[in-house]
C-alpha positions as CSV (number, residue, x, y, z in Angstrom):
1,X,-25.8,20.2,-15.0
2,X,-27.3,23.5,-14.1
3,X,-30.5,25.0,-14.2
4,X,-30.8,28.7,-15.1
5,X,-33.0,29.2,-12.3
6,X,-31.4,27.3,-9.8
7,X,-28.8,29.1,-7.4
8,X,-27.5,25.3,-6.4
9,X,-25.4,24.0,-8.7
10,X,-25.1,19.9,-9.7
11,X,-22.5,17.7,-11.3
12,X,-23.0,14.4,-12.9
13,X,-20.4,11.7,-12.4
14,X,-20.6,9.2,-15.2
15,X,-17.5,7.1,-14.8
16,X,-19.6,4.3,-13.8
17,X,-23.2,2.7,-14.8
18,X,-24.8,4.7,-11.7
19,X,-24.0,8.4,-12.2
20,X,-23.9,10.0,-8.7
21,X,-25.4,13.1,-8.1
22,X,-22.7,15.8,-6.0
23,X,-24.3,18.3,-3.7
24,X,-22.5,21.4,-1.8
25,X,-21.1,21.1,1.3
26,X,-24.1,24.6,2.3
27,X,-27.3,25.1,1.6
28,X,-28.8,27.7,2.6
29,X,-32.1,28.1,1.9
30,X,-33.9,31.2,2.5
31,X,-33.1,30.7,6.1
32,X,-34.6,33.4,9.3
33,X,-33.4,33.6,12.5
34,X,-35.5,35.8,14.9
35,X,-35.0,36.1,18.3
36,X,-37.6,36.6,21.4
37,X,-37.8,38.5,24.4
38,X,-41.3,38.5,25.7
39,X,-42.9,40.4,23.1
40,X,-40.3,42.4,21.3
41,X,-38.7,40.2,18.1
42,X,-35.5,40.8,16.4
43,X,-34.5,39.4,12.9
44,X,-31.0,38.1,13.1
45,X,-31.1,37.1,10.3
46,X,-33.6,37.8,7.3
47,X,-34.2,35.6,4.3
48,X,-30.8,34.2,3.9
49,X,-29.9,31.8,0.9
50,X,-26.5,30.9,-0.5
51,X,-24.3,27.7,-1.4
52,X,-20.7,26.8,-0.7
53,X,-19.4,24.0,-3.0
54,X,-17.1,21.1,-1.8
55,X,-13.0,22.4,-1.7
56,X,-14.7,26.2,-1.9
57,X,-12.7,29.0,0.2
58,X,-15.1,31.4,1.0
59,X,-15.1,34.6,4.0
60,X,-17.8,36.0,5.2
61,X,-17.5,39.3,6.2
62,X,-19.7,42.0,8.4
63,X,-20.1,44.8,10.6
64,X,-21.0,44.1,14.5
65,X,-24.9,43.5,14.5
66,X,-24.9,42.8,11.0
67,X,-25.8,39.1,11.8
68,X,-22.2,37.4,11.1
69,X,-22.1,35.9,14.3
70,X,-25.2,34.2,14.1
71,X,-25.2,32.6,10.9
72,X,-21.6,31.2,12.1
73,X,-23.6,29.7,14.9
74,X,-25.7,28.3,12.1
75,X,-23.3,27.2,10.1
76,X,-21.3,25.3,12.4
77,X,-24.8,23.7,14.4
78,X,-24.7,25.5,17.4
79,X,-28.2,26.6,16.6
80,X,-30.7,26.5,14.0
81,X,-33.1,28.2,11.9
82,X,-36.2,29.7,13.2
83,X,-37.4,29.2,9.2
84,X,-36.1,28.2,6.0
85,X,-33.4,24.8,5.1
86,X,-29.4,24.5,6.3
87,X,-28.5,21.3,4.4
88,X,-24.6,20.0,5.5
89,X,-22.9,17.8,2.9
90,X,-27.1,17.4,1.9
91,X,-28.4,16.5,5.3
92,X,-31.5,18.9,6.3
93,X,-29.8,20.3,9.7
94,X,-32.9,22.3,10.2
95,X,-34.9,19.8,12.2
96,X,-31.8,18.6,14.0
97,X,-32.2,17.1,17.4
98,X,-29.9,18.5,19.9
99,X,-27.8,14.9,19.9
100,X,-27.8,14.9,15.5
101,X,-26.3,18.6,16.2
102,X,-23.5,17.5,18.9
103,X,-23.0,14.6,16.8
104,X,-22.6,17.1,13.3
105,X,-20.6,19.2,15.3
106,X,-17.8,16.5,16.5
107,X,-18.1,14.7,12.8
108,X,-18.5,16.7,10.3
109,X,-16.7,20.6,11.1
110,X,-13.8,21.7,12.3
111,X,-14.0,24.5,14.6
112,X,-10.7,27.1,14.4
113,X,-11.9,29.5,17.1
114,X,-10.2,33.2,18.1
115,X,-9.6,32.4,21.6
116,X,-8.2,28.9,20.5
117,X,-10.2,26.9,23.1
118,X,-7.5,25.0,24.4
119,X,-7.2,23.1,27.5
120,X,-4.6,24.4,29.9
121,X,-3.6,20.9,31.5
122,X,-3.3,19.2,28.7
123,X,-0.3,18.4,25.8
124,X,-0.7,19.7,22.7
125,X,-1.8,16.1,21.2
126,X,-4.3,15.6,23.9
127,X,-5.8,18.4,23.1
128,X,-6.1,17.8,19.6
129,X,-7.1,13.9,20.6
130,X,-10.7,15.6,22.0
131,X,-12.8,15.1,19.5
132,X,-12.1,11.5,18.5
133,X,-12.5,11.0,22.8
134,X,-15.9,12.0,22.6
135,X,-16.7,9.8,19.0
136,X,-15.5,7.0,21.3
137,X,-11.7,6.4,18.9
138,X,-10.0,4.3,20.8
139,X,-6.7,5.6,22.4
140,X,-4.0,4.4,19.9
141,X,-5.2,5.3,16.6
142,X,-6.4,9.2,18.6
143,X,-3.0,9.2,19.6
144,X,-1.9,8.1,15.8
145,X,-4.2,10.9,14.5
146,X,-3.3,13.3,16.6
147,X,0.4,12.9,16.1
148,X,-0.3,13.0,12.2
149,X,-2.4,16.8,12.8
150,X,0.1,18.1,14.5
151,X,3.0,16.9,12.0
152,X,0.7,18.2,9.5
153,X,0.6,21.6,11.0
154,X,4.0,22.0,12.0
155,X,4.1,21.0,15.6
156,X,5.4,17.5,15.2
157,X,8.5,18.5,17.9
158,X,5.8,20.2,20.2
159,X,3.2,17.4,20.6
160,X,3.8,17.2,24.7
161,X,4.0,20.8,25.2
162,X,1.1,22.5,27.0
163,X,-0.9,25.5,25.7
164,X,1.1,27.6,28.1
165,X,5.0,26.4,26.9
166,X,3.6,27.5,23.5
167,X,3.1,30.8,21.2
168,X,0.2,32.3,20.0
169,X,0.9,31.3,16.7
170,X,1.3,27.9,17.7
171,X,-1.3,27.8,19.7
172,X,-3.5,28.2,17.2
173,X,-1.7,25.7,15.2
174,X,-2.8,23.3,17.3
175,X,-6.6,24.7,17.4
176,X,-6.1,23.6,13.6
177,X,-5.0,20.6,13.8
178,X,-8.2,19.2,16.4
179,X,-10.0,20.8,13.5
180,X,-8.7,18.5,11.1
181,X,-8.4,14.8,13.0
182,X,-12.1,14.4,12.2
183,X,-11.7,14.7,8.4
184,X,-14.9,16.9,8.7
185,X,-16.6,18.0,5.6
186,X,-15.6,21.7,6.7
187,X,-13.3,23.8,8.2
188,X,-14.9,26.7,10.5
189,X,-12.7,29.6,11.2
190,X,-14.0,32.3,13.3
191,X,-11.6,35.4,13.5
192,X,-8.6,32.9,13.5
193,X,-6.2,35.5,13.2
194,X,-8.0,38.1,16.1
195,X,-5.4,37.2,19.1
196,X,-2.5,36.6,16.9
197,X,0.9,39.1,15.9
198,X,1.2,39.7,11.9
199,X,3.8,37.0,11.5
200,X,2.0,34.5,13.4
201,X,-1.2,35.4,11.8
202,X,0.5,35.1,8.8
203,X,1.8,32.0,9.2
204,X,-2.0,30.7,10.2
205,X,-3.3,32.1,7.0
206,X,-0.9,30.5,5.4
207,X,-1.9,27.1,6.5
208,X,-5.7,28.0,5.7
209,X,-4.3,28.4,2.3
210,X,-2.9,25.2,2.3
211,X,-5.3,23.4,3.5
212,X,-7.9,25.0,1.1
213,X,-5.3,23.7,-1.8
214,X,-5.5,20.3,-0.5
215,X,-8.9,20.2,-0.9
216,X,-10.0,21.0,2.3
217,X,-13.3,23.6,2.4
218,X,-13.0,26.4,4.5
219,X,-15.7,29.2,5.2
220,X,-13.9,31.9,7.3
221,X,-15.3,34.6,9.6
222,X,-13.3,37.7,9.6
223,X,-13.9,41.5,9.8
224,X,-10.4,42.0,8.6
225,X,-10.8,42.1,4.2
226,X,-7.0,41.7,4.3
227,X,-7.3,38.3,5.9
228,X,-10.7,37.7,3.6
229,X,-8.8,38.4,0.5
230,X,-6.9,35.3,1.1
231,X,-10.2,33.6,0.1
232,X,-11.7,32.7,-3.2
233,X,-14.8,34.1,-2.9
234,X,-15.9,36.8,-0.3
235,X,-20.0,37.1,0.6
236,X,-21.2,40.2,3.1
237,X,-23.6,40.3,5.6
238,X,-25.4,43.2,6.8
239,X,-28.5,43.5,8.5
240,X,-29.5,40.0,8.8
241,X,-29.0,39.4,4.7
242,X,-26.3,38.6,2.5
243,X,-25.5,41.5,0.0
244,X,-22.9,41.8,-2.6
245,X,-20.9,38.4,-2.9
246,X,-17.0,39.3,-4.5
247,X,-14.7,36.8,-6.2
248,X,-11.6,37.4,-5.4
249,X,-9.1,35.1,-6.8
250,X,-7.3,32.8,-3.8
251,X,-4.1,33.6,-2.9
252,X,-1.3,31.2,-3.6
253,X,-0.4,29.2,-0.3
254,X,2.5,31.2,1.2
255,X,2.0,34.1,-0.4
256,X,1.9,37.5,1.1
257,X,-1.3,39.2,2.0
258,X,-2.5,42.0,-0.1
């Protein structure tokens, strides 16, 4: 069901005899971020209010100072709103304390960052164990989970090489596949592709696209609108507000970038 003047749109289920009511996995809700230095304050972010729906492959795209970065920051609780709601999979983020945040962070998104963030001394599936470490997994079913990721991203013949013994590409592969031993409710991709050759980011946009047809939602952060066409939907950011929002049609998984 959707109300004409509602921007956040509802489905019923009513396969059983207590319909259940599906929210987004965002909402945003006319959201400000202003930052302070003693008595000079900038607006991040101004009045920002959108909605991502569950399996939804979206980009969001902006210039340098056009408040990208922060709303990613947002987005994946690393900070939050000065005003205004951030709900995740319905839960008000908002009012977060700094634990609820480190806890939605480990939980509930999966970070795919530029620089990878991997850990030098450790094997690929060690790395990709992390998060399920710190949620207190006990060692053989991280080890089981991590060994799934990586088979799932390719890397099933790699899992005891370190970060150094690998490519770029594969690298980043395995940035992926931490993402995913969670389950989270989203996928988080900032600049995936930034560091990366064209075949090897080709070959990681490919496996966005996968994941995205498996259901998976992903909200990418790019400043490249041949990687962002990949998406379904693209929404740009510019001066702290969110202007003209583009369907694009996702690409087939595999398929060559526009």
């Amino acid at each position: 069901m959707t109300d004409a003047d509602d921007t956040v749109e509802v489905w019923v289920d009513r396969t059983d005899a207590h319909p259940v009511v599906h929210r987004p996995v965002i909402e945003v809700d006319d959201v400000w971020k202003t930052y302070r230095t003693g008595s000079l304050e900038v607006d991040a972010l101004r009045g920002v209010s959108f909605a991502i729906d569950r399996g939804e492959y979206v980009s969001i795209m902006g210039p340098s100072g056009s408040g990208k970065s922060t709303l990613m920051h947002i987005l994946g609780c690393l900070d939050v709103p000065t005003s205004g709601r951030f709900l995740l999979a319905g839960d008000d983020v908002s009012g977060m304390t700094e634990e609820d945040l480190a806890h939605a962070r480990n939980k509930r998104i999966g970070f795919v960052f530029q620089q990878f963030n991997l850990l030098a001394s450790l094997s690929a599936w060690r790395n990709v164990e992390l998060p399920l470490l710190y949620a207190g997994v006990d060692r053989p079913e991280r080890r089981r989970r991590a060994l799934e990721a990586l088979e799932r991203v390719g890397l099933g013949d790699r899992v005891q090489h370190r970060p150094g013994e690998l490519s770029g590409g594969q690298q980043q592969r395995v940035a992926v596949a931490r993402a995913l031993v969670t389950d989270p409710d989203l996928i988080l991709a900032d600049e995936p592709t930034g560091n990366l050759d064209s075949v090897s980011a080709h070959d990681v946009m490919g496996l966005l696209d996968e994941l995205h047809v498996s259901g998976r939602t992903v909200v990418l952060i790019t400043h490249d609108s041949d990687v962002a066409a990949r998406s379904g939907r693209i929404m740009r950011i510019r001066d702290g507000q969110i202007g003209d929002t583009t369907p694009v049609g996702a690409v087939a998984a595999g398929a060559d970038v526009p």
